[in-house]
C-alpha positions in Angstrom: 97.2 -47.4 88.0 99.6 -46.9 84.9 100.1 -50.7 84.8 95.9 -51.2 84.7 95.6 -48.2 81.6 98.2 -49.9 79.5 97.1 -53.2 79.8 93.1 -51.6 78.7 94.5 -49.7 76.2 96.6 -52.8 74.6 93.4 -54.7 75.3 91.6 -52.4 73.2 94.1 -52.5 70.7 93.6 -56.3 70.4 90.1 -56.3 70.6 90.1 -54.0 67.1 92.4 -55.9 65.4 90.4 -58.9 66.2 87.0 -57.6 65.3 86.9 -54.6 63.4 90.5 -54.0 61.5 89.5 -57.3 59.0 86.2 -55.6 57.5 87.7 -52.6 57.7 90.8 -53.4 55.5 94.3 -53.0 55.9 94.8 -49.8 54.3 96.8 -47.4 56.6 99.9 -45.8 54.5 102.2 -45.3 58.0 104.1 -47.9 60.1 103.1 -48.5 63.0 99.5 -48.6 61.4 97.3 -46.0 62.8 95.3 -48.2 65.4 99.2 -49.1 67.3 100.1 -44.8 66.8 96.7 -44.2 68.9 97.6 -47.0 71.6 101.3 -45.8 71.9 100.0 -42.3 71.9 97.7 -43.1 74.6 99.9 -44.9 76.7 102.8 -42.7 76.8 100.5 -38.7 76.5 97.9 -39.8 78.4 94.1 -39.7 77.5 93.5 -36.7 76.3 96.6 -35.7 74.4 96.6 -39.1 73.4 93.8 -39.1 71.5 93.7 -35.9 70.0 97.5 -37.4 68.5 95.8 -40.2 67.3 92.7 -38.1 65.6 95.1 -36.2 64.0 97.4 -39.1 62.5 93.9 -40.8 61.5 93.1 -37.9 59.5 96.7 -38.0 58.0 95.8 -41.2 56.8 94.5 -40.6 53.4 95.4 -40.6 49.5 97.4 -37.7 49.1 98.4 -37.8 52.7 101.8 -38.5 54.3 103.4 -42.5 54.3 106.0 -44.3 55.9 107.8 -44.7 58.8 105.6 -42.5 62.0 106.1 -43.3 65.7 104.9 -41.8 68.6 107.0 -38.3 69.6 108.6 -38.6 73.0 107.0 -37.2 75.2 108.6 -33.1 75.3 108.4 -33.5 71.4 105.1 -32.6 70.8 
């Protein structure tokens, strides 16, 4: 089942960089950019811990937020 969730999720992924990430611009301040922190985050916390990682570095992404260099925590990081 793992196998099946990671290949949606970096379906997903694809599918936004594809359609929506050009009209939306390419203005995230973080590497990896926001949209590859919420796949890894899903794929490696799960669902629901997943997102609310990814909601949270979204809302990091701002002027007068953080920048740079911000991968996923390992898993007993968080």
């Amino acid at each position: 089942m793992s196998g099946l969730y990671e290949r949606s999720v970096r379906a997903a992924l694809r599918a936004y960089k594809i359609t929506l990430s050009p009209y939306i611009g390419q203005g995230c301040r973080f590497r990896p950019t926001c949209s590859e922190y919420m796949a890894d985050a899903l794929i490696q916390h799960g669902p629901v811990a997943g997102a609310w990682m990814g909601i949270r570095r979204i809302c990091r992404c701002r002027p007068g937020g953080g920048y740079g260099f911000d991968p996923v925590p390992p898993k007993g990081d968080r």
